[in-house]
C-alpha positions in Angstrom: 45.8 20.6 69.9 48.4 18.0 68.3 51.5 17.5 69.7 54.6 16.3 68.9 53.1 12.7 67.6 50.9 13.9 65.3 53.0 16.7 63.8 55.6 14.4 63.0 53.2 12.1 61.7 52.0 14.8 59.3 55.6 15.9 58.7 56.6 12.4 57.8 53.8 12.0 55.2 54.3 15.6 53.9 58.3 15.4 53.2 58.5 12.7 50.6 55.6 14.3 48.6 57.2 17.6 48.1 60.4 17.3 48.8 62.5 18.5 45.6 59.1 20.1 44.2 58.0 23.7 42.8 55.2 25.8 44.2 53.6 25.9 41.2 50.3 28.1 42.6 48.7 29.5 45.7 44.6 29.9 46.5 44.2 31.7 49.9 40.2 31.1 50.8 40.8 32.2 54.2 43.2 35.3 55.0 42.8 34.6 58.6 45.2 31.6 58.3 47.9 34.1 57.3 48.2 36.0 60.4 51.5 35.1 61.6 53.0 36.2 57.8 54.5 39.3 58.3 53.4 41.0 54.7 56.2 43.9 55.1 58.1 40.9 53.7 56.4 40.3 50.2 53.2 39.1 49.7 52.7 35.8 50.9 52.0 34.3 47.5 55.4 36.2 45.7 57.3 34.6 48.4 56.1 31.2 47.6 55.4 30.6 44.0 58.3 29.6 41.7 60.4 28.4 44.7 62.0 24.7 45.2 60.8 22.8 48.6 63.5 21.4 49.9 62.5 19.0 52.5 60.5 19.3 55.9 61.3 20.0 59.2 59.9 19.9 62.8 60.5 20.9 66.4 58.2 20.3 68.9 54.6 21.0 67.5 56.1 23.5 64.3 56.3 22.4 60.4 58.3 24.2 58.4 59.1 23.5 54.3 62.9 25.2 53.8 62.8 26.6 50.1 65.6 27.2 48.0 65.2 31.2 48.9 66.4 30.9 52.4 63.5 31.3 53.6 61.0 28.7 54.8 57.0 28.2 54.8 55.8 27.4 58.5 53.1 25.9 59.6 51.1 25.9 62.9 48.1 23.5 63.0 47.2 25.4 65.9 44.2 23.6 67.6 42.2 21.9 64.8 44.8 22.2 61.6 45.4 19.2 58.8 47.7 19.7 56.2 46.5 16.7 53.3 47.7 15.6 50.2 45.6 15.9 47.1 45.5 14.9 43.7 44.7 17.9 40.9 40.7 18.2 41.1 39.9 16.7 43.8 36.2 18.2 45.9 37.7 20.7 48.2 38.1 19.5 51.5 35.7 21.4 54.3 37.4 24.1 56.1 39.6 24.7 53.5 42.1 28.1 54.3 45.5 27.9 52.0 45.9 25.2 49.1 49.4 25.3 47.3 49.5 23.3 43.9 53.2 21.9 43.8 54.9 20.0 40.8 57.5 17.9 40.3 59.7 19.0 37.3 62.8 16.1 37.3 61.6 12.9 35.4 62.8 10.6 37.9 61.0 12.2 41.1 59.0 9.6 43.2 55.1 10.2 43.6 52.9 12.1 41.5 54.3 14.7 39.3 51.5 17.3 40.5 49.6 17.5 43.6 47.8 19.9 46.1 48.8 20.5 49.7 45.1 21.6 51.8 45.7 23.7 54.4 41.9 22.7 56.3 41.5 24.1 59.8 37.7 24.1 61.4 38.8 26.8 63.9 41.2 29.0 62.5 44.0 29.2 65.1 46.6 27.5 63.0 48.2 29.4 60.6 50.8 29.3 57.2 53.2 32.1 56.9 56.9 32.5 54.7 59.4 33.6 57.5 62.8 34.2 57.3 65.9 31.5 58.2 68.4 32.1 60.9 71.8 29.7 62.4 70.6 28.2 65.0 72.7 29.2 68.6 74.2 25.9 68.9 75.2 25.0 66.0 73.1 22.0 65.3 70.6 20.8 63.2 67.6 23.2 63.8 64.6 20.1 63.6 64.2 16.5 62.8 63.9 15.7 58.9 64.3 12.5 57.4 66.3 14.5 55.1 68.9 16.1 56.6 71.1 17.3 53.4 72.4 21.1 52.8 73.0 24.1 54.8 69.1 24.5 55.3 69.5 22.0 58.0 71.4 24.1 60.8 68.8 27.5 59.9 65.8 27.8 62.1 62.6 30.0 61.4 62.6 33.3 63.5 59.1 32.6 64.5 60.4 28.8 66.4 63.6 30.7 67.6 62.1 30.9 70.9 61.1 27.0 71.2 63.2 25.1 72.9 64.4 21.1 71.5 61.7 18.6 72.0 63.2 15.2 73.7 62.8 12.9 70.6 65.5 15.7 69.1 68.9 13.8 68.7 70.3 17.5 69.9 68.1 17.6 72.9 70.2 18.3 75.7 68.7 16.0 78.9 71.3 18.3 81.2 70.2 21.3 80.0 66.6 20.2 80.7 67.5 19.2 84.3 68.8 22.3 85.0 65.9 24.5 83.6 63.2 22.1 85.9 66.0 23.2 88.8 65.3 26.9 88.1 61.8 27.0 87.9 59.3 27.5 90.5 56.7 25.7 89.6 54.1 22.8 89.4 56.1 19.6 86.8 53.4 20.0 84.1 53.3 23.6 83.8 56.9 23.2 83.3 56.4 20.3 80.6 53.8 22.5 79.0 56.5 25.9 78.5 57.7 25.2 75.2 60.6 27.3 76.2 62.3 24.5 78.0 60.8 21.5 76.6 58.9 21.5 73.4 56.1 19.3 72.2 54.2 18.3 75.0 50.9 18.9 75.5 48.3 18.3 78.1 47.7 14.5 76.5 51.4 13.0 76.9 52.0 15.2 79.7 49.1 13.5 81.7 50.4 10.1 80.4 54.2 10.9 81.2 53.8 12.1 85.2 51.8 8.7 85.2 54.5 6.6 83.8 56.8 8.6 85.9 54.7 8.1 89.1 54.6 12.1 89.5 51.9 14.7 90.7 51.2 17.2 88.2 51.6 19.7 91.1 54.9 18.3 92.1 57.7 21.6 92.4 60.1 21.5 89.1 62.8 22.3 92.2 61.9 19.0 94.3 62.8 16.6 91.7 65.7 14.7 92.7 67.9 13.1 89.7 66.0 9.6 89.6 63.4 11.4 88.7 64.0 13.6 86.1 65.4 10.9 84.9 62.2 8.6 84.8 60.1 11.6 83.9 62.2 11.8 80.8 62.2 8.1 79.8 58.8 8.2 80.2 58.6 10.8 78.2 60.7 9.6 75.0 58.8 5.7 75.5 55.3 7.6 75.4 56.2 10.0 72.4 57.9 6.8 70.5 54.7 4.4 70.9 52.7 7.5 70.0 54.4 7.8 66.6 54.3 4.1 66.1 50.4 4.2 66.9 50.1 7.4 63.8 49.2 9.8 67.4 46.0 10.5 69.3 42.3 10.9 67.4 39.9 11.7 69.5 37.8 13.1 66.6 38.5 14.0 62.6 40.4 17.3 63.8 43.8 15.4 63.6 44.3 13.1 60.4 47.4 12.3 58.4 48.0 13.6 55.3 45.9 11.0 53.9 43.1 12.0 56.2 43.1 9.0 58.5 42.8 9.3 62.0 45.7 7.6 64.3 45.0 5.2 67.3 47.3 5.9 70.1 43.9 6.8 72.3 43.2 3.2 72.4 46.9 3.1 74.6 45.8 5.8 77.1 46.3 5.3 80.7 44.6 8.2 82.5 43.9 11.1 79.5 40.3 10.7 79.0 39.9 7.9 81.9 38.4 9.9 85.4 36.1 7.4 87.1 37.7 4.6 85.7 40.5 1.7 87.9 44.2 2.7 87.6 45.8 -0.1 85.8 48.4 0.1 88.1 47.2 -0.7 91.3 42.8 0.0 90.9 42.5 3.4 92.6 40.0 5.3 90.7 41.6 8.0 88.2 40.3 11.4 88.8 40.7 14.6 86.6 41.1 18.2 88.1 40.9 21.6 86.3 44.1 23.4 85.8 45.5 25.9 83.1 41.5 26.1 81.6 42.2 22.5 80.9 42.1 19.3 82.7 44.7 17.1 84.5 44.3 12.9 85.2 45.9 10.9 87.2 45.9 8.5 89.8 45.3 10.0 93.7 47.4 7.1 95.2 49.9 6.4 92.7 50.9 9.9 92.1 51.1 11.6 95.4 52.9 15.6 96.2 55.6 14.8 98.2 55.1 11.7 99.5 55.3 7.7 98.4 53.4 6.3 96.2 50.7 3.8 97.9 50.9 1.0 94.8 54.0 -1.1 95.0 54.5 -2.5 91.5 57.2 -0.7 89.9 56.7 0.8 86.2 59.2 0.0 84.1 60.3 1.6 80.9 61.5 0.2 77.8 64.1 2.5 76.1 63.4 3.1 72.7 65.8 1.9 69.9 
């Protein structure tokens, strides 16, 4: 499913577009997509038209549009979802679910003055719904927008109150995250993967971070010392960053921009994808082993459950600016 890469990447494209502009209409082709909207609410369409978009925001892997109601339209792309820009007319886009028409009413607004945002989602686990706003508990911006103007910024949807900051968040708390990895009991990836401690990190970048890193995935959260959170994280943040720069990871047309294009981050890869082929670190062959329904690569000498590493070169990281 995307991760934090590619929804920012669609985030990005989707904020100067509608930012400022009026839900104008709603088509729903596909009721299935609204299954997170809770309907004892209003009717997913009264909550929506006639309101004012006033920016977008993310955290971890969740979109949300604030509107000028309080409340907020957020959207999950789920395992296949694309949210793309449209002009008026335009052939429907296959696996279309939700289209909103949006306008532009002030004269000086940049971009077209009309336009369509496709909801288009081949398998139907992502999802659009109107949720309410709440503070969020620590008193800081609830998501990263390019826009960060008016109280909207500090209100986070009830449905993303349960996911925790993702590292590229300038509120991101790396102590915090240190001390959650101390209280689990578990393997370091399925703690990466619980969006209640660290959001936005899926099975690619987590696979390409414990590389980086020089970590098992099956290494215990508790056995980290502090060098090595500490690498795990910088890894983590220098991944994520060359990720955004690269537009994410395409492996097929199920992630596109808003424009429909694919990104080209899987060209970057250093063990997602690669079993059977030489680490580029020091030539072991990279394996993959199934875990969580999914798979997990990585090198069997560099990476290593409690023990050293077999490769001496070190990895070095380049902090992000």
């Amino acid at each position: 499913m995307p991760e934090l890469p590619e929804v920012e990447v669609v985030r990005a494209g989707v904020e100067p577009a509608v930012t400022g502009a009026v839900v104008a209409g709603i088509e729903i082709f596909d009721e299935r997509s609204l299954r997170r909207h809770d309907a004892t609410a209003g009717s997913f369409g009264d909550l929506l038209v006639g309101r004012r978009i006033l920016g977008a925001v993310r955290r971890g892997k969740f979109l949300w549009l604030p509107l000028d109601s309080g409340r907020a339209l957020v959207i999950h792309l789920g395992m296949s979802g694309q949210v793309l820009l449209r002009s008026p007319g335009q052939t429907d886009d296959r696996h279309l679910r939700i289209r909103l028409a949006v306008e532009h009413t002030e004269s000086d607004s940049p971009g077209p003055r009309e336009l369509w945002l496709n909801f288009v989602d081949q398998r139907v686990f992502g999802s659009m719904s109107v949720d309410s706003m709440h503070p969020t508990s620590d008193g800081f911006a609830a998501g990263y927008s390019g826009r960060g103007e008016g109280e909207w910024t500090g209100l986070l949807p009830s449905q993303v109150s349960h996911i925790a900051r993702d590292p590229l968040d300038p509120a991101f708390s790396d102590d915090l995250f240190r001390a959650g990895l101390r209280r689990k009991k578990t393997g370091i990836k399925r703690a990466l993967l619980d969006q209640t401690l660290i959001s936005g990190i899926g099975n690619i970048y987590a696979d390409e971070a414990l590389f980086a890193a020089r970590l098992h995935y099956e290494q215990p959260t508790a056995s980290l010392d502090g060098a090595q959170g500490d690498a795990l994280l910088l890894a983590l943040r220098s991944i994520l960053h060359r990720a955004l720069v690269e537009g994410g990871t395409s492996f097929d047309a199920q992630y596109v921009n808003v424009n429909g294009q694919s990104g080209y981050f899987a060209h970057s890869l250093e063990v997602y994808g690669r079993q059977g082929k030489p680490c580029s670190r020091c030539g072991a062959i990279l394996v993959r082993q199934t875990f969580m329904n999914r798979g997990s690569h990585f090198c069997p000498a560099c990476q290593v459950v409690d023990g050293a590493p077999v490769c001496d070169s070190a990895t070095r990281f380049q902090a992000p600016s």
